[in-house]
BADOVO-820834 format. One record per residue (C-alpha): residue number from 1; residue in one letter; y, z, x. Coordinates in steps of 0.02 Angstrom, whole numbers. Example, Ala and Ser with C-alpha at 12.3 -4.5 7.8 and 13.67 -1.06 7.14 Angstrom:
! BADOVO-820834
{atom 1,"A",{-225,390,615}}
{atom 2,"S",{-53,357,684}}
This chain:
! BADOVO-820834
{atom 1,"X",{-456,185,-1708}}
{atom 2,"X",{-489,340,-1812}}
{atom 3,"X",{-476,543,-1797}}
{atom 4,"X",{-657,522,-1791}}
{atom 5,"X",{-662,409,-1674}}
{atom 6,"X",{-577,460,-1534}}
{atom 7,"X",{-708,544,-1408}}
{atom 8,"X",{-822,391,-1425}}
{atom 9,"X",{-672,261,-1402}}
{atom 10,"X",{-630,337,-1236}}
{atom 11,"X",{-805,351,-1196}}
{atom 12,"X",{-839,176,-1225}}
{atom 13,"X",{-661,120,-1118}}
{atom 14,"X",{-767,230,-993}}
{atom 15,"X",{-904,141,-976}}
{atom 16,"X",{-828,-28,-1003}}
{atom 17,"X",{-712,2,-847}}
{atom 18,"X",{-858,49,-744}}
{atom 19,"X",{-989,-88,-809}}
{atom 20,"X",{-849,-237,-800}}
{atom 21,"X",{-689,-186,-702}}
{atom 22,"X",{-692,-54,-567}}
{atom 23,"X",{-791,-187,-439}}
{atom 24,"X",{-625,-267,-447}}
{atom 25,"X",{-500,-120,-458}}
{atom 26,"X",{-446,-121,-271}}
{atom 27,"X",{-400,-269,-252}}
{atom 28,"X",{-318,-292,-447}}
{atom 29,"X",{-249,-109,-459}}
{atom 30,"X",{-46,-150,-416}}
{atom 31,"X",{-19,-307,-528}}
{atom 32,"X",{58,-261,-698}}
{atom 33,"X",{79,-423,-814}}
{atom 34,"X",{149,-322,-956}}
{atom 35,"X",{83,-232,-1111}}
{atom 36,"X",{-15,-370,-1199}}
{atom 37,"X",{-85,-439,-1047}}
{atom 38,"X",{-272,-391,-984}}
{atom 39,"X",{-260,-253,-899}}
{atom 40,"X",{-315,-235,-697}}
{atom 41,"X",{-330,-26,-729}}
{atom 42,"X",{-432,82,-830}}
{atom 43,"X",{-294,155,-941}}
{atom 44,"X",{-407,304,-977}}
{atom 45,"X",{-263,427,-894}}
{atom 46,"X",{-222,487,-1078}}
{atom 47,"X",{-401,534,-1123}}
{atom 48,"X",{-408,608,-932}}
{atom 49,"X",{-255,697,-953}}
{atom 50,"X",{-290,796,-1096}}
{atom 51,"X",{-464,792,-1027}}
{atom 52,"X",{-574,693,-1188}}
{atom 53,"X",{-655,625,-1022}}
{atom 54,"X",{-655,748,-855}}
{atom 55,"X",{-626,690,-708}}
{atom 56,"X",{-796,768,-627}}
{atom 57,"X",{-898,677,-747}}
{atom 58,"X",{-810,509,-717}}
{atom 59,"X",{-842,522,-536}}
{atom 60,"X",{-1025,561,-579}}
{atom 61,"X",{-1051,407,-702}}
{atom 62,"X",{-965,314,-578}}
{atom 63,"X",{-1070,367,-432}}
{atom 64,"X",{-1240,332,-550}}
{atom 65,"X",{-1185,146,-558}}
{atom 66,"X",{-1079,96,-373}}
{atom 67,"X",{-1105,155,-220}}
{atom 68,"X",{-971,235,-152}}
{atom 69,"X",{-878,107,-33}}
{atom 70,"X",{-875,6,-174}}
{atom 71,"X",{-766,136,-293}}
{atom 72,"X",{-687,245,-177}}
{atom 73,"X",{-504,168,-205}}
{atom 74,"X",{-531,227,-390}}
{atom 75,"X",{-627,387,-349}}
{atom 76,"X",{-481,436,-231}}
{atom 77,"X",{-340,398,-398}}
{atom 78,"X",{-437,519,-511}}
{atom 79,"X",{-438,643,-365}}
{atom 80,"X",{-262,626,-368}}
{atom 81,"X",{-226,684,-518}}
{atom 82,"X",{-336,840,-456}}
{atom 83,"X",{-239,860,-300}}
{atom 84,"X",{-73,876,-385}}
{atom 85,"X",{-131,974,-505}}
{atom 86,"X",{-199,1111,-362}}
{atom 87,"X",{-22,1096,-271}}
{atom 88,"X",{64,1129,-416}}
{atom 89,"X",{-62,1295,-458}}
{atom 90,"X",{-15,1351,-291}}
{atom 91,"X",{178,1331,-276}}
{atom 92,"X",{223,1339,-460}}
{atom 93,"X",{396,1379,-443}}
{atom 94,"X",{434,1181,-425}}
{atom 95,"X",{376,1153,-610}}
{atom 96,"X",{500,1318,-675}}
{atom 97,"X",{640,1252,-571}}
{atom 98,"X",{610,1061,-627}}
{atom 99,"X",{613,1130,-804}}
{atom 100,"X",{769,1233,-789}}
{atom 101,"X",{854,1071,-725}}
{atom 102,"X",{761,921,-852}}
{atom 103,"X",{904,919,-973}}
{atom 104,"X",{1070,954,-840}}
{atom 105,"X",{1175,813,-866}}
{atom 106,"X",{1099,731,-1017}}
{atom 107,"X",{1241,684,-1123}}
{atom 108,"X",{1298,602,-965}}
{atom 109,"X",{1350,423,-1019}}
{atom 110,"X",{1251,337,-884}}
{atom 111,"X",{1090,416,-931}}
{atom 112,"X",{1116,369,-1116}}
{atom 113,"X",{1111,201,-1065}}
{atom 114,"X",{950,225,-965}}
{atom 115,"X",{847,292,-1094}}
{atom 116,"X",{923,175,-1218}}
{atom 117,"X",{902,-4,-1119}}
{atom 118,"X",{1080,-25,-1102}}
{atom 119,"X",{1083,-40,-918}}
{atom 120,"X",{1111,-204,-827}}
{atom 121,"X",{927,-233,-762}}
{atom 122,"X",{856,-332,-887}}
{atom 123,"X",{674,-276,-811}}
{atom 124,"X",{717,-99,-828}}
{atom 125,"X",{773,-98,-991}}
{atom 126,"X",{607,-219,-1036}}
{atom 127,"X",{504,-56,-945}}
{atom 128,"X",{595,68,-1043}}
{atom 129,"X",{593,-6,-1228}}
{atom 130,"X",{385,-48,-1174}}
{atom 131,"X",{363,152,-1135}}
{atom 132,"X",{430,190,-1312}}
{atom 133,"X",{362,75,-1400}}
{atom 134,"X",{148,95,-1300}}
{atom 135,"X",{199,260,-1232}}
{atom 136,"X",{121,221,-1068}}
{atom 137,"X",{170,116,-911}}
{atom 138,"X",{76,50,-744}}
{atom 139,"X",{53,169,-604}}
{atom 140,"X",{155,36,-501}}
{atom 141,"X",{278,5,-626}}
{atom 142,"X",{304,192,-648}}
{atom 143,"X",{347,185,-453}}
{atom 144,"X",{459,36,-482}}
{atom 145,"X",{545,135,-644}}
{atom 146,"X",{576,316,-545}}
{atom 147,"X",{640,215,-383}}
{atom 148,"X",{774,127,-486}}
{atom 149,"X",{810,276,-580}}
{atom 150,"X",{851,387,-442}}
{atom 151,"X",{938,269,-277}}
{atom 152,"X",{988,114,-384}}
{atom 153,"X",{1054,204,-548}}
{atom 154,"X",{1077,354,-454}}
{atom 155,"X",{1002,474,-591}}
{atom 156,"X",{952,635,-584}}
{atom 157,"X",{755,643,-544}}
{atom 158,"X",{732,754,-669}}
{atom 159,"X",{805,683,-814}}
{atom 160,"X",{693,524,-756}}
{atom 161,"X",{526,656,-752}}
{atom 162,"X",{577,713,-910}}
{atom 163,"X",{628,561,-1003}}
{atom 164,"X",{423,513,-960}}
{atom 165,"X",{353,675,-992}}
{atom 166,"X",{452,643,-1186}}
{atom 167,"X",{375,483,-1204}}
{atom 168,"X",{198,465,-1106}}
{atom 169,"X",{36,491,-1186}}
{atom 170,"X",{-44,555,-1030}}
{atom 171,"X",{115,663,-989}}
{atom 172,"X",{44,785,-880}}
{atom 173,"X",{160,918,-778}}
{atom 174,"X",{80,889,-606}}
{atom 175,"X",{58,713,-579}}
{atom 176,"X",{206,676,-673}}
{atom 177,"X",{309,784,-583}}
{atom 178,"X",{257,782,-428}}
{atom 179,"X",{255,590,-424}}
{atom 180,"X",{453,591,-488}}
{atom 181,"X",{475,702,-314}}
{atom 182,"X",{364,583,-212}}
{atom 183,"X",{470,447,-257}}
{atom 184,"X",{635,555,-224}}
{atom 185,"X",{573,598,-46}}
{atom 186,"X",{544,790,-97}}
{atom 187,"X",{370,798,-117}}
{atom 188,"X",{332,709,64}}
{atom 189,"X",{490,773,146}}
{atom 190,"X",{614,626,216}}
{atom 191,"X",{479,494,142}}
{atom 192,"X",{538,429,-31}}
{atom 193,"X",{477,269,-108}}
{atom 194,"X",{607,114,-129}}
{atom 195,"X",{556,-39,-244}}
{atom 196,"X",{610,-178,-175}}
{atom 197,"X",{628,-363,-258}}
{atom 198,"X",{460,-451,-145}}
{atom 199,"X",{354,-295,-205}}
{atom 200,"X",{398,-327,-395}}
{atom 201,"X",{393,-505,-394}}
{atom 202,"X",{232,-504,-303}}
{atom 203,"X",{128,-380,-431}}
{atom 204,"X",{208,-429,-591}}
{atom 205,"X",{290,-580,-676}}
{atom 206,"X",{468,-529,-673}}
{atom 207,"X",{592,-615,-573}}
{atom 208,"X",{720,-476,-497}}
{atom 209,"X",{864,-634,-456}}
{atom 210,"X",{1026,-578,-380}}
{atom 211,"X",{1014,-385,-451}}
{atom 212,"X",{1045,-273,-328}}
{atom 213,"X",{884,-151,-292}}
{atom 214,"X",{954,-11,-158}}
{atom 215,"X",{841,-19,-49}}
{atom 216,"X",{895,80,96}}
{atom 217,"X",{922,262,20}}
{atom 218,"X",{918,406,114}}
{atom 219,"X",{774,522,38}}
{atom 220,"X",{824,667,-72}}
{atom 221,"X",{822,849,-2}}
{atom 222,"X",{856,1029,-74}}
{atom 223,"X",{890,1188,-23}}
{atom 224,"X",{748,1273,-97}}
{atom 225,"X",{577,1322,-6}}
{atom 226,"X",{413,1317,-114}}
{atom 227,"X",{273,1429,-10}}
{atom 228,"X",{95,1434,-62}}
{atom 229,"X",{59,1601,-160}}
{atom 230,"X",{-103,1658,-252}}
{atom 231,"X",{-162,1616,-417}}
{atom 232,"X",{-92,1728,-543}}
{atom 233,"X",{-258,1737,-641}}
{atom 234,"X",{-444,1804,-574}}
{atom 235,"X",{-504,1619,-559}}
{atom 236,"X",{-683,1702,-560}}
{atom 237,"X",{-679,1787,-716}}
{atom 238,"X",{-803,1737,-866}}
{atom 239,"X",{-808,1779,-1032}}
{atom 240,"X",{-749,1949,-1103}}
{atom 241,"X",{-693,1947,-1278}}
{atom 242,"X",{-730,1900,-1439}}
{atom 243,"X",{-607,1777,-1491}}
{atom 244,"X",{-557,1599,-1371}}
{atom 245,"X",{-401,1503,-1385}}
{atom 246,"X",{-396,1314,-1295}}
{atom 247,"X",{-248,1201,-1289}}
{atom 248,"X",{-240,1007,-1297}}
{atom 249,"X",{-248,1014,-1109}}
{atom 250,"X",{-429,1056,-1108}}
{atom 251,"X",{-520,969,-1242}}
{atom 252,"X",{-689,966,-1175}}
{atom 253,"X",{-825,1096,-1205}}
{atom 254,"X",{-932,1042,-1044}}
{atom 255,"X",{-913,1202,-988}}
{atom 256,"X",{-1058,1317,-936}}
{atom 257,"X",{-984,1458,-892}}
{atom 258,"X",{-931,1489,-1081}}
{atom 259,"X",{-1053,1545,-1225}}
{atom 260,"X",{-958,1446,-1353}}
{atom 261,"X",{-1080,1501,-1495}}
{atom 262,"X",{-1052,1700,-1451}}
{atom 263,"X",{-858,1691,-1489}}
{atom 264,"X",{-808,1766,-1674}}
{atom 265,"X",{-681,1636,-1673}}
{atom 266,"X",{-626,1457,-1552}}
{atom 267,"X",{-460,1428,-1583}}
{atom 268,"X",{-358,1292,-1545}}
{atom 269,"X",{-164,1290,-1512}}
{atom 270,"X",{-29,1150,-1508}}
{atom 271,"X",{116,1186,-1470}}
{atom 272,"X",{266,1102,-1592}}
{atom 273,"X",{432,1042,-1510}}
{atom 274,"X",{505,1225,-1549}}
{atom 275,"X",{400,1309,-1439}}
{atom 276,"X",{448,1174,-1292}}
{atom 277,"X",{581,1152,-1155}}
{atom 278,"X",{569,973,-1165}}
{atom 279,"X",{536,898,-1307}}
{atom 280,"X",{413,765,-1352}}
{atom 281,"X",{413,604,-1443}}
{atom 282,"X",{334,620,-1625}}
{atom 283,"X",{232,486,-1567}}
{atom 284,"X",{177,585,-1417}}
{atom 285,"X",{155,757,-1530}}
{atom 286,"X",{50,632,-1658}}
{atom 287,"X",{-43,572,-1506}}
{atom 288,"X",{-91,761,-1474}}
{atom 289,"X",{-131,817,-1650}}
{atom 290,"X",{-255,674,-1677}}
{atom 291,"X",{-350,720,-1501}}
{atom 292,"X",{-350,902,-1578}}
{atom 293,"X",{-412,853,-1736}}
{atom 294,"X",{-535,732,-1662}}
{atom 295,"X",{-590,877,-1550}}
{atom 296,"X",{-629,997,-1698}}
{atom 297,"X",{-720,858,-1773}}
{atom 298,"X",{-819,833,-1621}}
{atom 299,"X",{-869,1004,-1566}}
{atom 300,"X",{-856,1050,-1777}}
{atom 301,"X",{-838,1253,-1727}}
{atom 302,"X",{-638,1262,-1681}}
{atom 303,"X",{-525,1319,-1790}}
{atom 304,"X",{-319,1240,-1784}}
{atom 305,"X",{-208,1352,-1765}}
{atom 306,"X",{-13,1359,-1753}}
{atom 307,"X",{103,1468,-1648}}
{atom 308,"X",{125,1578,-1783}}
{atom 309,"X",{-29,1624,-1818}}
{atom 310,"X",{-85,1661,-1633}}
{atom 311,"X",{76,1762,-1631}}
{atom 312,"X",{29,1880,-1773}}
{atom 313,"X",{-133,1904,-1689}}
{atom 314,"X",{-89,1958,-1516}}
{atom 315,"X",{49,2056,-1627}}
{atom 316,"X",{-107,2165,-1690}}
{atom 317,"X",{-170,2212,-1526}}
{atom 318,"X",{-325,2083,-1500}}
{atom 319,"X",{-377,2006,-1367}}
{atom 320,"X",{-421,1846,-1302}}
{atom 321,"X",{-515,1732,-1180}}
{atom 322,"X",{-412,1551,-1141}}
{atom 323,"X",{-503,1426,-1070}}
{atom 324,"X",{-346,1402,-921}}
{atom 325,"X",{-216,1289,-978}}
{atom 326,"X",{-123,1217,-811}}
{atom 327,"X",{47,1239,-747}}
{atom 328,"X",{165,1192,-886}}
{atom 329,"X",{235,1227,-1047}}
{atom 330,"X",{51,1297,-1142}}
{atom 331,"X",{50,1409,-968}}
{atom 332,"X",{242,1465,-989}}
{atom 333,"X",{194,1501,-1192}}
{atom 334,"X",{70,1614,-1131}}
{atom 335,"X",{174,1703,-1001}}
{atom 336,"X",{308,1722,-1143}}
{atom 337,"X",{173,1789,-1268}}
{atom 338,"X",{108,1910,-1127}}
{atom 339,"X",{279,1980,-1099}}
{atom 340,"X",{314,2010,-1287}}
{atom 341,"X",{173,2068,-1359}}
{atom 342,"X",{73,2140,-1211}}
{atom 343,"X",{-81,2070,-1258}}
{atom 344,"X",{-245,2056,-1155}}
{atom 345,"X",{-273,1887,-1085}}
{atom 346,"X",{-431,1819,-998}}
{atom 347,"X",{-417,1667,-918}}
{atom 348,"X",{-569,1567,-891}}
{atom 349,"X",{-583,1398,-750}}
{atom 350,"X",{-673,1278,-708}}
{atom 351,"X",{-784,1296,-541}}
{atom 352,"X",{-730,1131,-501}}
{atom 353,"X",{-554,1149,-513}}
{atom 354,"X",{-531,1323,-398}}
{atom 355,"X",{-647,1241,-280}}
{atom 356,"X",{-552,1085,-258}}
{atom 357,"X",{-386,1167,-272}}
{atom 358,"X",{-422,1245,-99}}
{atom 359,"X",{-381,1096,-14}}
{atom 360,"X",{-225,1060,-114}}
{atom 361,"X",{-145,1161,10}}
{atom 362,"X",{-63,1043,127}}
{atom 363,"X",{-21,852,102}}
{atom 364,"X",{-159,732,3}}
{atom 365,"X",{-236,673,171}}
{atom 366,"X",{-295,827,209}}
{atom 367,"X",{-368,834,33}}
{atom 368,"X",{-451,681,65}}
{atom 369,"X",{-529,711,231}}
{atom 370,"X",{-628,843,120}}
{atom 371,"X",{-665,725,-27}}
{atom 372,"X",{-848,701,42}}
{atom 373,"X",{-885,886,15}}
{atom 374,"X",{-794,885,-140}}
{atom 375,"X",{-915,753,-191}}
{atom 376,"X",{-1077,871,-133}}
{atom 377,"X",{-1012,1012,-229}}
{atom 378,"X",{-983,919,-386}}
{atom 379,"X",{-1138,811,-389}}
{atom 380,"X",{-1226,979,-362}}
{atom 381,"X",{-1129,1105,-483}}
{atom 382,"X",{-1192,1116,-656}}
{atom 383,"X",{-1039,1219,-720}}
{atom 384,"X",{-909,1114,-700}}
């Protein structure tokens, strides 16, 4: 697959999932048979996650095909990924506290051996050699992975989120996050997630033998309290000024409330491993730069631009719209070029997103008791 390829690729894997696979995803969705096996899943989350495909529209092509009741399993994982995303908007204190802590302890010999295969779980060190070599794993496997990592290894969860984040193609700082904490028994307080040897031997074709899964941890805790507090950004706000920036978490122009062809200038930012707390793969950053470059190919109007450049800008005084970049490190760059060179930022959103994020509130089933109005409003909103 090409630079020039990439937009229809995923849009193909799109519609091939929902012509041929999703029928079957309930029932398939857990087994993992390893890398060159068919998969069960879509494996769109790095298109998603970057958002080559949004996640409104895939619910909406979905919908056109299959009723409901026959795709709600898969519905409800792409609202997921929406629901932590929300949580994280509104307590995100958890993502500059997880960053602060994603390297403590890394030179710690135990952790070498993680990330290296050197443990003494032949299955884990299989999982970890398949994430660098496909960047990606299966949801179930990540589960498997983060449990080990933590109560069996006895790892730091963050070092674990972190080691992902380097080496995923659809790292994203919610989900990925967020899951890691899951797992740990943070994110659903006293509840954490323990793989056990039935569950892997069941949904995959490994055989655990005499290794000795812990499978009766106590969950995780901390000492620190994350309350809900406001956006820090007008979510209403439109366009203002002359001049847009976007970053590779955004790569889709479906987006109504922005005159794309009355900006001077659409610029486009990625940022390099020396603008990041946790660095990625070069695989990862190649990953990225060929979705940009496939995105300016697309949508032909963006410009590429690098850190210094946008830096010299604000430097001069001008202004800019940013189509909102998420929680994480393109949101902490912008903070950071805020602070230094006082420059005017105006952050635009999605409809979709503020009104979802509403019910992000509280825990996912109270997100998903509201899932049927979700649906109304985005079957109904043009904006997006």
């Amino acid at each position: 697959m090409t630079v020039h390829d990439i937009y229809a690729h995923s849009e193909r894997q799109l519609h091939n999932f929902i012509d041929n696979k999703i029928l079957d995803y309930t029932d398939l969705r857990n087994y993992d048979f390893g890398p060159n096996q068919p998969a069960k899943v879509s494996q769109l989350s790095p298109y998603i996650s970057h958002r080559v495909l949004l996640e409104y529209d895939i619910v909406k092509e979905i919908l056109a095909k299959h009723p409901l009741p026959k795709t709600e399993k898969y519905i409800q994982e792409v609202f997921w990924r929406i629901y932590w995303k929300g949580w994280l908007e509104l307590r995100p204190n958890v993502w500059t506290d997880f960053v602060k802590e994603s390297s403590v302890g890394n030179q710690n010999q135990a952790y070498l051996d993680a990330i290296n295969a050197r443990t003494d779980i032949d299955f884990f060190n299989a999982w970890v050699i398949e994430l660098k070599e496909y960047n990606y794993l299966h949801n179930h496997t990540r589960m498997w992975f983060a449990s080990i990592w933590i109560f069996t290894l006895k790892l730091p969860w963050q070092l674990g989120a972190s080691f992902f984040l380097k080496n995923l193609y659809d790292g994203d700082p919610a989900s990925n996050t967020l899951s890691w904490r899951w797992v740990a028994g943070l994110q659903t307080k006293g509840k954490n997630y323990l793989a056990t040897k039935s569950n892997i031997e069941k949904y995959s074709n490994i055989t655990v033998g005499r290794i000795d899964l812990i499978n009766n941890a106590v969950p995780l805790s901390e000492a620190y309290q994350y309350p809900i507090q406001s956006l820090s950004h007008n979510p209403k706000s439109r366009s203002r000024y002359r001049n847009l920036l976007i970053f590779e978490t955004e790569l889709n122009q479906q987006h109504l409330k922005v005159d794309y062809a009355g900006y001077e200038n659409i610029f486009v930012l990625l940022l390099g491993n020396n603008k990041r707390k946790i660095t990625l793969s070069e695989k990862v950053l190649t990953f990225k730069r060929d979705l940009v470059k496939s995105f300016q190919i697309t949508f032909k109007t963006p410009q590429i631009i690098n850190t210094k450049f946008i830096e010299n800008y604000c430097q001069s005084g001008k202004k800019l719209d940013v189509i909102y970049p998420f929680v994480g490190e393109n949101l902490d760059y912008l903070i950071e070029l805020q602070s230094t060179f006082k420059t005017s930022l105006n952050m635009i959103f999605r409809n979709n997103d503020i009104y979802c994020w509403q019910f992000a509130n509280k825990g996912y089933f109270n997100f998903k008791k509201n899932i049927a109005d979700i649906l109304k409003q985005i079957l109904q909103d043009g904006t997006r």
